[in-house]
PANU-318391 format. One record per atom (N, C-alpha, C): residue number from 0; residue in one letter; atom name; x, y, z. Coordinates in steps of 0.2 Angstrom, whole numbers, plus 2048, in hexadecimal, padded with zeros to 3 digits. Last residue first. Layout:
BEGIN
<pt><k>NUM</k><r>a</r><a>CA</a><X>X</X><Y>Y</Y><Z>Z</Z></pt>
...
// end
This chain:
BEGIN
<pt><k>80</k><r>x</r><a>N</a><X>60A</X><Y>FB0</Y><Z>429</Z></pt>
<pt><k>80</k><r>x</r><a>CA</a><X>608</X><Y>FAA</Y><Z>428</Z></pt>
<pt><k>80</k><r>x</r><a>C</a><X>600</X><Y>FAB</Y><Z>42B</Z></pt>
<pt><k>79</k><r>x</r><a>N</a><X>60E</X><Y>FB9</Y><Z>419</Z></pt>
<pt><k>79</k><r>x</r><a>CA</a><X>60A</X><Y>FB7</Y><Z>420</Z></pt>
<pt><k>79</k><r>x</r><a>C</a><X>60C</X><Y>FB2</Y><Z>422</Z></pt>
<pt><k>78</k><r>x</r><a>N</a><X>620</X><Y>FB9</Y><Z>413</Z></pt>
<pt><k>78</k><r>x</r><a>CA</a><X>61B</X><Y>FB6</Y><Z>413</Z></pt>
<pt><k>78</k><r>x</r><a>C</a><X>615</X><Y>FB8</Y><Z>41B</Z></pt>
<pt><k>77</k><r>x</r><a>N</a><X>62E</X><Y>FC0</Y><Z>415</Z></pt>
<pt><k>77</k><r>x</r><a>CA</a><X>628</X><Y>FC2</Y><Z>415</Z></pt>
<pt><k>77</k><r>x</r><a>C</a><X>622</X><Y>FC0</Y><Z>414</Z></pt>
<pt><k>76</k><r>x</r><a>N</a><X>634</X><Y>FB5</Y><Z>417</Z></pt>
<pt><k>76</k><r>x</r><a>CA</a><X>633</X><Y>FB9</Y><Z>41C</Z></pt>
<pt><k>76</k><r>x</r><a>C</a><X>62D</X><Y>FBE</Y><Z>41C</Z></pt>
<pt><k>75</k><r>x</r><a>N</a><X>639</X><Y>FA8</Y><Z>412</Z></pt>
<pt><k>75</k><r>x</r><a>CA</a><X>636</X><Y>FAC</Y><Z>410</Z></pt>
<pt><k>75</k><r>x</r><a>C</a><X>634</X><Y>FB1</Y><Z>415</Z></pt>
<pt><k>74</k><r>x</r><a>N</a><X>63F</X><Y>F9B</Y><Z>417</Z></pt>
<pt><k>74</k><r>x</r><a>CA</a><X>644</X><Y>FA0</Y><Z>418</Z></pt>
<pt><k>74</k><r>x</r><a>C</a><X>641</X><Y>FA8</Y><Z>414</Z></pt>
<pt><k>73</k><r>x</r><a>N</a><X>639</X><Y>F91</Y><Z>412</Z></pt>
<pt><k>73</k><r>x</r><a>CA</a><X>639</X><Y>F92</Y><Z>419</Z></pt>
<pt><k>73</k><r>x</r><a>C</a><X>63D</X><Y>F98</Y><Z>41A</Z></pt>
<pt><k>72</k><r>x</r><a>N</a><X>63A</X><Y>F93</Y><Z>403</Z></pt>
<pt><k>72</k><r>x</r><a>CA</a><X>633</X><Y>F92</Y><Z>408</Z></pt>
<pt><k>72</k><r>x</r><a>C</a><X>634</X><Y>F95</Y><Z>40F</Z></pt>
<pt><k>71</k><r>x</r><a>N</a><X>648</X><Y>F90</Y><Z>402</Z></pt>
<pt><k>71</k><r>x</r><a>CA</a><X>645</X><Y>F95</Y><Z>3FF</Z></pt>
<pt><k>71</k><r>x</r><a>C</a><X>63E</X><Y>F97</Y><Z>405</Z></pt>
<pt><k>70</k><r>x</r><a>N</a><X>647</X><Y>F82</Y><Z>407</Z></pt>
<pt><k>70</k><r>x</r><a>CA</a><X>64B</X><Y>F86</Y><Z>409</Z></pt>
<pt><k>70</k><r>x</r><a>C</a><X>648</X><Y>F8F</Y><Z>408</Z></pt>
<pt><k>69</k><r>x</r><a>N</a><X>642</X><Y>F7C</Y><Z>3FB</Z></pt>
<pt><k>69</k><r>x</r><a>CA</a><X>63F</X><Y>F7A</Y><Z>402</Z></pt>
<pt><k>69</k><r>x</r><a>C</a><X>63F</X><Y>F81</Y><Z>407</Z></pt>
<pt><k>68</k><r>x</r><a>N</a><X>646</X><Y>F7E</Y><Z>3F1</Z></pt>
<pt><k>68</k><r>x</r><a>CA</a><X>641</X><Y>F82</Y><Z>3F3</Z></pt>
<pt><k>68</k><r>x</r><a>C</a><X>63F</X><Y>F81</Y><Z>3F8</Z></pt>
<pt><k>67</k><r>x</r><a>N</a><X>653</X><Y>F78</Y><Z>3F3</Z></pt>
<pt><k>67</k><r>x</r><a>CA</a><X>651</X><Y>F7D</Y><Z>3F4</Z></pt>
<pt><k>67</k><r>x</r><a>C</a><X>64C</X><Y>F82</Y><Z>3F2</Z></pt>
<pt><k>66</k><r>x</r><a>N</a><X>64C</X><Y>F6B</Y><Z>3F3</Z></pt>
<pt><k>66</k><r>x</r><a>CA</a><X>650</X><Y>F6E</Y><Z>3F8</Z></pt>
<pt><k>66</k><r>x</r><a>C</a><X>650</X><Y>F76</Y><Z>3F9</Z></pt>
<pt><k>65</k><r>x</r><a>N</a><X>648</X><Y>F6A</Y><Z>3E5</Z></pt>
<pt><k>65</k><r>x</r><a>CA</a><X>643</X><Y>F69</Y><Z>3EB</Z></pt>
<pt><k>65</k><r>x</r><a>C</a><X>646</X><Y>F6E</Y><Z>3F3</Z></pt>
<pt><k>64</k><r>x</r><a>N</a><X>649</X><Y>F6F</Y><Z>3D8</Z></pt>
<pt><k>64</k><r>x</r><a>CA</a><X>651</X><Y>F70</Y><Z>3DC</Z></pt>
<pt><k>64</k><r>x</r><a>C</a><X>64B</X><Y>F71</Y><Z>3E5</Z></pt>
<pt><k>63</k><r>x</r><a>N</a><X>647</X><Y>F64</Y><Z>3C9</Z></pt>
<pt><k>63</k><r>x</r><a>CA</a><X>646</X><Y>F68</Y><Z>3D0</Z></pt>
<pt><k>63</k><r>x</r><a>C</a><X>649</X><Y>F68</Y><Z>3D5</Z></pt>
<pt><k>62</k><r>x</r><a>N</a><X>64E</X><Y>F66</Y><Z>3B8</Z></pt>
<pt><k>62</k><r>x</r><a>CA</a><X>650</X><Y>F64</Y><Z>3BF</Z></pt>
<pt><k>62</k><r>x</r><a>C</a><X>64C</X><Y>F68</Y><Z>3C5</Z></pt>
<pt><k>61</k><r>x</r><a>N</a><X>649</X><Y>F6A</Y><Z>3AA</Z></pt>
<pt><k>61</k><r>x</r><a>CA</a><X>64A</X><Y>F6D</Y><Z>3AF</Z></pt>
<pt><k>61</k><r>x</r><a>C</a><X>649</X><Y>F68</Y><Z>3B6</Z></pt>
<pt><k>60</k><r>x</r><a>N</a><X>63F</X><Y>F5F</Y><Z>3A3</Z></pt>
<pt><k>60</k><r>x</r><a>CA</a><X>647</X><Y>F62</Y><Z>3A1</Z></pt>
<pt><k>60</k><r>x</r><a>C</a><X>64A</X><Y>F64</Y><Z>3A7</Z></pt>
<pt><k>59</k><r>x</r><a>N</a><X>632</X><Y>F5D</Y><Z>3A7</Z></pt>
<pt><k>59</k><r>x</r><a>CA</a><X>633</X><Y>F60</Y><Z>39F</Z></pt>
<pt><k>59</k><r>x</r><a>C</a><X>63F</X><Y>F62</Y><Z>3A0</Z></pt>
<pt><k>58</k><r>x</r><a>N</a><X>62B</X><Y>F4D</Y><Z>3A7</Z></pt>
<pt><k>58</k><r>x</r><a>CA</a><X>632</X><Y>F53</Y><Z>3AA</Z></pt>
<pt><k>58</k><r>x</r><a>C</a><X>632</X><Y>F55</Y><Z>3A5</Z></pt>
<pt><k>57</k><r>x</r><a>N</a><X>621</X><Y>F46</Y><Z>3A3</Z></pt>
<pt><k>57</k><r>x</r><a>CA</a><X>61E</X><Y>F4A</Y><Z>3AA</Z></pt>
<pt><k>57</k><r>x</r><a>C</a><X>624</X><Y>F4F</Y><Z>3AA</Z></pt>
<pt><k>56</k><r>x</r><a>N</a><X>62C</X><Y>F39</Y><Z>39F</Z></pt>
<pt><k>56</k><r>x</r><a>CA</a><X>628</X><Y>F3E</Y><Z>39D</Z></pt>
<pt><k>56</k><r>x</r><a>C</a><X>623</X><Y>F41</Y><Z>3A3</Z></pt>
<pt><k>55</k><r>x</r><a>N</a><X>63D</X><Y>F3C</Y><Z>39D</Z></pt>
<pt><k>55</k><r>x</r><a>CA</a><X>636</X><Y>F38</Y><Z>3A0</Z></pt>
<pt><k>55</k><r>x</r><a>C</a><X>632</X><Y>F3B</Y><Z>3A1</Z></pt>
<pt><k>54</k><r>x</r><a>N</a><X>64B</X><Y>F43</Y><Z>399</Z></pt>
<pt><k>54</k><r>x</r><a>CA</a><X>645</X><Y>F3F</Y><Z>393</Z></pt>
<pt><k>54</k><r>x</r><a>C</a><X>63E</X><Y>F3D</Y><Z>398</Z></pt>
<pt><k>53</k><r>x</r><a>N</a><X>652</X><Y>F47</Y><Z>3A6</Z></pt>
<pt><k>53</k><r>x</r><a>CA</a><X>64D</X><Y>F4A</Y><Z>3A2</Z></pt>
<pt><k>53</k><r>x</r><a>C</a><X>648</X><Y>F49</Y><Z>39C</Z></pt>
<pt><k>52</k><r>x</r><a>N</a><X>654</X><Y>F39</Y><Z>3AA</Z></pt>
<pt><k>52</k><r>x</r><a>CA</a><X>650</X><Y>F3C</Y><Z>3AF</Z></pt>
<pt><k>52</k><r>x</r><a>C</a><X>64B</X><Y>F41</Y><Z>3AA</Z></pt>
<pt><k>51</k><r>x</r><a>N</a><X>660</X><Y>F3A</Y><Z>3A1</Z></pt>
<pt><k>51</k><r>x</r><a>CA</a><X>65A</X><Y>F34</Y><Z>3A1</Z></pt>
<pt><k>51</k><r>x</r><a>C</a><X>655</X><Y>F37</Y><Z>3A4</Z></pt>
<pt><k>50</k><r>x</r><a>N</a><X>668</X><Y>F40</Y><Z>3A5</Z></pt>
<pt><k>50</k><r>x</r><a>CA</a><X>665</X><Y>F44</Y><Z>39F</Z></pt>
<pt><k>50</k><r>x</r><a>C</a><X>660</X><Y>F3C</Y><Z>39F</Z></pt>
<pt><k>49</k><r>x</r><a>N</a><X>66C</X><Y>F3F</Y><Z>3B1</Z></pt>
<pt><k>49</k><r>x</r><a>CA</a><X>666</X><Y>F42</Y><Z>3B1</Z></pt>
<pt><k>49</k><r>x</r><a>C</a><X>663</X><Y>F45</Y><Z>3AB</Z></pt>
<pt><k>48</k><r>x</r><a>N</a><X>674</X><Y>F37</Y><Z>3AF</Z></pt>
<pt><k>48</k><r>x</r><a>CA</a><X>671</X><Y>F34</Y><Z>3B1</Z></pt>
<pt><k>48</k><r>x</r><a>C</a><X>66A</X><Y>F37</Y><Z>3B1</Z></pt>
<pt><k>47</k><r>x</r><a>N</a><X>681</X><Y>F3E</Y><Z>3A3</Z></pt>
<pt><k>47</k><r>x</r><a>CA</a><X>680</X><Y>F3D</Y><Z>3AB</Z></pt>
<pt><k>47</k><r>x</r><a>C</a><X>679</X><Y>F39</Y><Z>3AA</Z></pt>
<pt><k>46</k><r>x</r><a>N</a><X>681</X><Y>F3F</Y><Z>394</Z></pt>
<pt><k>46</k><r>x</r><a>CA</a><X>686</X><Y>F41</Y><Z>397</Z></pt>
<pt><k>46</k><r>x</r><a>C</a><X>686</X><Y>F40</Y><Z>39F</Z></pt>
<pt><k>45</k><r>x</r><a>N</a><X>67C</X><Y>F38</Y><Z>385</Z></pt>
<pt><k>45</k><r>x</r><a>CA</a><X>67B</X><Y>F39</Y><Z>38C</Z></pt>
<pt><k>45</k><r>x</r><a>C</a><X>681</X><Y>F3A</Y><Z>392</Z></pt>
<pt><k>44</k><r>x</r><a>N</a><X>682</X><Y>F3F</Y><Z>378</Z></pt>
<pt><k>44</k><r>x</r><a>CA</a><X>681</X><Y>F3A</Y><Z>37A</Z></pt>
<pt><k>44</k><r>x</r><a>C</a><X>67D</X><Y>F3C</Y><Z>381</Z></pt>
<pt><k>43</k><r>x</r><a>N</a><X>67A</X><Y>F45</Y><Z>367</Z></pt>
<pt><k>43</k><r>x</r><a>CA</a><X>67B</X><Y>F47</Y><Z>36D</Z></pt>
<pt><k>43</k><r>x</r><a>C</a><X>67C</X><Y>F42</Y><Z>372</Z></pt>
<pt><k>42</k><r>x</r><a>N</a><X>67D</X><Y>F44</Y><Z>358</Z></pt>
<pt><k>42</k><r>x</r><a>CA</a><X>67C</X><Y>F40</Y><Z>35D</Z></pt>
<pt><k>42</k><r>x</r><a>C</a><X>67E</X><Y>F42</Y><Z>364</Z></pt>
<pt><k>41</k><r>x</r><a>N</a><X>67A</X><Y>F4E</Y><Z>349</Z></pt>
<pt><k>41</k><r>x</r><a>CA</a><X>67F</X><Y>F4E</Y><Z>34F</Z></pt>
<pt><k>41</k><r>x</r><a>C</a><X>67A</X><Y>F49</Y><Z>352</Z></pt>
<pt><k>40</k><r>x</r><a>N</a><X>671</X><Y>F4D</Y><Z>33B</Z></pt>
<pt><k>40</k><r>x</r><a>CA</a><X>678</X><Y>F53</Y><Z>33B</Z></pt>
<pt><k>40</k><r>x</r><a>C</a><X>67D</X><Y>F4F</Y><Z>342</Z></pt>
<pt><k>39</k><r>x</r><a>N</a><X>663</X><Y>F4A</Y><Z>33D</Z></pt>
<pt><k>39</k><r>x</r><a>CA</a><X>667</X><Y>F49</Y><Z>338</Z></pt>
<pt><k>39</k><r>x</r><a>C</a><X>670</X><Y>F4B</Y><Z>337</Z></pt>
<pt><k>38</k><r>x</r><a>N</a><X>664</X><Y>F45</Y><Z>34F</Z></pt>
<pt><k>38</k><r>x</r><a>CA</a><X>662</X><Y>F46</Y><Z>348</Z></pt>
<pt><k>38</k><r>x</r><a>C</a><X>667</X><Y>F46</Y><Z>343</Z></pt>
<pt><k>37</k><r>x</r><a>N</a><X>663</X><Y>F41</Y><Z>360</Z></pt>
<pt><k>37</k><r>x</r><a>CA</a><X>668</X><Y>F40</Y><Z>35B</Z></pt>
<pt><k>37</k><r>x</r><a>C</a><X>664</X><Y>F44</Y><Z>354</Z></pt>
<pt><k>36</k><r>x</r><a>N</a><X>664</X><Y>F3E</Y><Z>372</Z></pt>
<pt><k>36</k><r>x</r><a>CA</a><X>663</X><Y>F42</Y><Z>36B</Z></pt>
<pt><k>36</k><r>x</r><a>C</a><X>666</X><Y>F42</Y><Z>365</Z></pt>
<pt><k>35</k><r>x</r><a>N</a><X>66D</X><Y>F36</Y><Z>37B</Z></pt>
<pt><k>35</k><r>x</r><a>CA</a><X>667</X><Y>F3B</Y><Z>37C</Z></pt>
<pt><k>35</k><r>x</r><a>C</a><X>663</X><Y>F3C</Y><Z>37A</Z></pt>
<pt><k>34</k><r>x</r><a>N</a><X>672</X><Y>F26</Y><Z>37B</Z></pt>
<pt><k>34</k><r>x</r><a>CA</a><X>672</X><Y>F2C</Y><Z>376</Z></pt>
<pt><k>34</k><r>x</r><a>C</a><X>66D</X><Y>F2F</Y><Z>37C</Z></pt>
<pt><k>33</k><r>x</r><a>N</a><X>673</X><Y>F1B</Y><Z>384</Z></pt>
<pt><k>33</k><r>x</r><a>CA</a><X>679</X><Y>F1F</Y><Z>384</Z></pt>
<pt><k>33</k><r>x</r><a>C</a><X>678</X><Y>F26</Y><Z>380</Z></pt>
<pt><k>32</k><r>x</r><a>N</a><X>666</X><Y>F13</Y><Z>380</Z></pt>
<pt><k>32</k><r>x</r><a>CA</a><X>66B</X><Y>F16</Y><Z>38A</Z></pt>
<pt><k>32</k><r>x</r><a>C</a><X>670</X><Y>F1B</Y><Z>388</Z></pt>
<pt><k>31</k><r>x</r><a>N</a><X>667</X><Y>F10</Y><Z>374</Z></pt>
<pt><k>31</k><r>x</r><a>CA</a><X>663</X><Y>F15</Y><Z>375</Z></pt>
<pt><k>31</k><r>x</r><a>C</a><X>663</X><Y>F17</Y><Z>37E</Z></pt>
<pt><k>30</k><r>x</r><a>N</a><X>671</X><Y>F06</Y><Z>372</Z></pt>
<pt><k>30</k><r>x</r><a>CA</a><X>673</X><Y>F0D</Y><Z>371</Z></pt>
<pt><k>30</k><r>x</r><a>C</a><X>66D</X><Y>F11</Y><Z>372</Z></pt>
<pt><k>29</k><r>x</r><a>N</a><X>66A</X><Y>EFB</Y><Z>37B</Z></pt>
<pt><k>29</k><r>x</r><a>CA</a><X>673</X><Y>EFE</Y><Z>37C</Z></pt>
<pt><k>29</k><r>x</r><a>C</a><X>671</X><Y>F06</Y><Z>37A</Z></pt>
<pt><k>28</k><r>x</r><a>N</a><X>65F</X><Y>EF9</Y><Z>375</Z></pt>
<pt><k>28</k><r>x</r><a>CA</a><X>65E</X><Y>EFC</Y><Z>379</Z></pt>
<pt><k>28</k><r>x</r><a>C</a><X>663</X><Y>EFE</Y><Z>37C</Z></pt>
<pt><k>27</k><r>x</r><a>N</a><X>65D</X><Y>EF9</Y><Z>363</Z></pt>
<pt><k>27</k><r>x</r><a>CA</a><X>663</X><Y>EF8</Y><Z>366</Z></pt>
<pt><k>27</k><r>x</r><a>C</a><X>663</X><Y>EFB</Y><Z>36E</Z></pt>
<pt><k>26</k><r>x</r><a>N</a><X>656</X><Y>EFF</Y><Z>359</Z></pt>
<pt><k>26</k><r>x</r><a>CA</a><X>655</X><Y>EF7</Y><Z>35A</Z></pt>
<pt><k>26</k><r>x</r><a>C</a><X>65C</X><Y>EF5</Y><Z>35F</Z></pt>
<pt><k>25</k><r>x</r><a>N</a><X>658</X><Y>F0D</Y><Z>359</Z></pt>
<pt><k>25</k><r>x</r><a>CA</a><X>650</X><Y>F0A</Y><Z>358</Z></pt>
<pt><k>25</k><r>x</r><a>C</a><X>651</X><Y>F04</Y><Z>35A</Z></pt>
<pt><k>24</k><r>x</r><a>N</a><X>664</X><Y>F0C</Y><Z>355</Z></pt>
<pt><k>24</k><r>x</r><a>CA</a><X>661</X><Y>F11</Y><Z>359</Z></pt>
<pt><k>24</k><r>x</r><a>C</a><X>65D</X><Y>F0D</Y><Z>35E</Z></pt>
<pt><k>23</k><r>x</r><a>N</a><X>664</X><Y>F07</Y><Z>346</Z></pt>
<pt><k>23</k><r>x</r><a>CA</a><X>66A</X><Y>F03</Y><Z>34D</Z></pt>
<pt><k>23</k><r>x</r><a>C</a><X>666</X><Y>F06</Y><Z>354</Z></pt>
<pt><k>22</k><r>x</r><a>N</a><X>65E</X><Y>F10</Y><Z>341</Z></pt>
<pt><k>22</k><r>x</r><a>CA</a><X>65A</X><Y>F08</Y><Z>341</Z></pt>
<pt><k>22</k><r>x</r><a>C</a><X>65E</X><Y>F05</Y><Z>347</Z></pt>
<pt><k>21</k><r>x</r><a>N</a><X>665</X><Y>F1B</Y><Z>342</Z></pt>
<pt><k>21</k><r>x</r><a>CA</a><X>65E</X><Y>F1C</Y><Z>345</Z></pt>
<pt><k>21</k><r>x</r><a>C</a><X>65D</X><Y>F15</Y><Z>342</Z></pt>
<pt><k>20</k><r>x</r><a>N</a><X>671</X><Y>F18</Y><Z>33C</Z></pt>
<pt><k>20</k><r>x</r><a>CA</a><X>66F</X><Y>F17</Y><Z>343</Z></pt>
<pt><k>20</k><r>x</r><a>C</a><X>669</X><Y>F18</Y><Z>346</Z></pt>
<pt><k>19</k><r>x</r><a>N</a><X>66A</X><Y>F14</Y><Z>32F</Z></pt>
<pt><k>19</k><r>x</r><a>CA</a><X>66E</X><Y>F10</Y><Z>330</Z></pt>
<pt><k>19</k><r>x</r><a>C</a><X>66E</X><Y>F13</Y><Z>338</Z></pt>
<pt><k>18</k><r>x</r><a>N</a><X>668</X><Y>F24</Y><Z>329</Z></pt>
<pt><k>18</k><r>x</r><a>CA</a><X>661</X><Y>F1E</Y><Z>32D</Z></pt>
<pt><k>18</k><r>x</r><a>C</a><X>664</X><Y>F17</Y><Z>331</Z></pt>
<pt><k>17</k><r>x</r><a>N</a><X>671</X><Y>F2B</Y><Z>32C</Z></pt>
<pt><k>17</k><r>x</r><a>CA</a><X>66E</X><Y>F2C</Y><Z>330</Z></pt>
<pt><k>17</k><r>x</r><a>C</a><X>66A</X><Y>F26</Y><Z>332</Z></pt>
<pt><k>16</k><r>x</r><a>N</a><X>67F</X><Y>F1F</Y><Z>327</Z></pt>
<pt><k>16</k><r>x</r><a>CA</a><X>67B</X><Y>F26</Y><Z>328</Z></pt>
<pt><k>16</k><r>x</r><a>C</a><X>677</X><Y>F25</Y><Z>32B</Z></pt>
<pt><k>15</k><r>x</r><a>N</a><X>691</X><Y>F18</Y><Z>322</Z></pt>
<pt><k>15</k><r>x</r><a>CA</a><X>68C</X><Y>F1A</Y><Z>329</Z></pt>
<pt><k>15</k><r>x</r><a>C</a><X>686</X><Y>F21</Y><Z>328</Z></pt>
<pt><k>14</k><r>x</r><a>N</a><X>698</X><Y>F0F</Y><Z>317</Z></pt>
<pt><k>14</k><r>x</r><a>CA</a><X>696</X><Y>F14</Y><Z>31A</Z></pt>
<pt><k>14</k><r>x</r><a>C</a><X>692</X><Y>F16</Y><Z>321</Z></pt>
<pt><k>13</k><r>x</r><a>N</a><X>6A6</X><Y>F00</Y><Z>31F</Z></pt>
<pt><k>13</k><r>x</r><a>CA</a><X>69E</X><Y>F03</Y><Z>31D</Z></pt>
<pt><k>13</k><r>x</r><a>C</a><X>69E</X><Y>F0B</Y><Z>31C</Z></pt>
<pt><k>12</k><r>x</r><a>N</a><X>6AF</X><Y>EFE</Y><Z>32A</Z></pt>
<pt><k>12</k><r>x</r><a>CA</a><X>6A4</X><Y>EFB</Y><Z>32A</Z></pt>
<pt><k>12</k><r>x</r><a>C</a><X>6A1</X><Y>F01</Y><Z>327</Z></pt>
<pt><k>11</k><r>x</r><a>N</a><X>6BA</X><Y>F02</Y><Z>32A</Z></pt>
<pt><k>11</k><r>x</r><a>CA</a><X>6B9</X><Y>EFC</Y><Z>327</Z></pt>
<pt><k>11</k><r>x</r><a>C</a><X>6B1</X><Y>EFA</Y><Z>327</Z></pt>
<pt><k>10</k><r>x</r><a>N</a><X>6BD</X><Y>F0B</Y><Z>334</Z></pt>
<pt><k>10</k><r>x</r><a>CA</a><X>6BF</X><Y>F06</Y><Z>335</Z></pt>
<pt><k>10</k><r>x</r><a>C</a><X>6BC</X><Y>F02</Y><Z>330</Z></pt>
<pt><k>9</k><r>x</r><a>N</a><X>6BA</X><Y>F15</Y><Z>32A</Z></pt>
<pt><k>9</k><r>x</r><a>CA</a><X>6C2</X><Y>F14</Y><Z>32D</Z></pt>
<pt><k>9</k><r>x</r><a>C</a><X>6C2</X><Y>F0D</Y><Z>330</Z></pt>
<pt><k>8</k><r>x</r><a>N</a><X>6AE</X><Y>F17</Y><Z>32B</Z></pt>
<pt><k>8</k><r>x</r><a>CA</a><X>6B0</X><Y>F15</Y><Z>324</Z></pt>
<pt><k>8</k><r>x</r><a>C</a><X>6B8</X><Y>F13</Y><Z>327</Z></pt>
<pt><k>7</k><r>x</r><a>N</a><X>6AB</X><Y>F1A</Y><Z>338</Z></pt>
<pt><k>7</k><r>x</r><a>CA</a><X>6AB</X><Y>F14</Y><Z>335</Z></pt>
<pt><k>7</k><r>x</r><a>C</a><X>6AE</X><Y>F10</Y><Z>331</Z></pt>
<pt><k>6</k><r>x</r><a>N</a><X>6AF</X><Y>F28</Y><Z>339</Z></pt>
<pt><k>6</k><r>x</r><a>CA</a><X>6B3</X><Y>F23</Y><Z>33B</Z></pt>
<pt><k>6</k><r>x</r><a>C</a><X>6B2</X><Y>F1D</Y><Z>339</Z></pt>
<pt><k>5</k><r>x</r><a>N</a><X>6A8</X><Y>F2E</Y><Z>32E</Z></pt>
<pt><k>5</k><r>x</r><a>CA</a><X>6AE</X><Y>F2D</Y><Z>32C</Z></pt>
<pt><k>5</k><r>x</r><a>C</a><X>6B1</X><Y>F27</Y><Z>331</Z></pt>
<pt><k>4</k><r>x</r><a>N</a><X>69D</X><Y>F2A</Y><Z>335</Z></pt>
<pt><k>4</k><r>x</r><a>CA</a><X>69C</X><Y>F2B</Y><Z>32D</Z></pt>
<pt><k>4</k><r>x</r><a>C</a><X>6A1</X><Y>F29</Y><Z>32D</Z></pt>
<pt><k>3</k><r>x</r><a>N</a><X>69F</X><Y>F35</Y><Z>33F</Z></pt>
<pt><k>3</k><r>x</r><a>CA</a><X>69E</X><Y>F2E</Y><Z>341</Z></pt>
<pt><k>3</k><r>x</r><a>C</a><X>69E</X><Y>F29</Y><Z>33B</Z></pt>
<pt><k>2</k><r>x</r><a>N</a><X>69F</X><Y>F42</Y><Z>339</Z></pt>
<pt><k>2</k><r>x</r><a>CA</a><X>6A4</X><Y>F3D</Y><Z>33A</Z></pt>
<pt><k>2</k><r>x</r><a>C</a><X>6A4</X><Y>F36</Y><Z>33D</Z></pt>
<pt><k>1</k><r>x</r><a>N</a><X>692</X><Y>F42</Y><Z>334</Z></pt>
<pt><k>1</k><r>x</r><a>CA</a><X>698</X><Y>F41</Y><Z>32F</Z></pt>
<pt><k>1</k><r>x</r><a>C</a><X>69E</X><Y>F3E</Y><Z>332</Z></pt>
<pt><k>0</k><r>x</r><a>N</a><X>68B</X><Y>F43</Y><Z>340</Z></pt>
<pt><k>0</k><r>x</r><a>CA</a><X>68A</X><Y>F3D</Y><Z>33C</Z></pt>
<pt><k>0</k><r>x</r><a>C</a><X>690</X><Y>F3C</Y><Z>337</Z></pt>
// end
């Protein structure tokens, strides 16, 4: 936040804190596609497509690797059948 603080101030708009982007946050569907995370200290941006996938709710985070458990499964040998 401090440097986004500063870079503002450099261009000429102002101080810059927390609650001023969490109002822009809040009321701006642009920047809430691009952030991940943010708080009082840093703004985490969105880095690929699957940091979207991880916010949806039912997904806790962790990617299902479907394939290879498919794989895994078939290639169990010791399993009964």
């Amino acid at each position: 936040m401090k440097k986004l603080d500063k870079y503002v101030q450099k261009q000429g708009k102002g101080n810059f804190d927390f609650e001023s982007f969490k109002a822009m946050h809040d009321g701006d569907p642009r920047i809430q596609a691009i952030i991940k995370n943010f708080d009082q200290d840093k703004i985490e941006f969105k880095q690929s497509e699957q940091d979207d996938v991880e916010g949806l709710p039912g997904n806790p985070g962790a990617p299902s690797d479907t394939v290879g458990n498919m794989a895994k499964n078939a290639t169990d040998v010791g399993a009964e059948l």
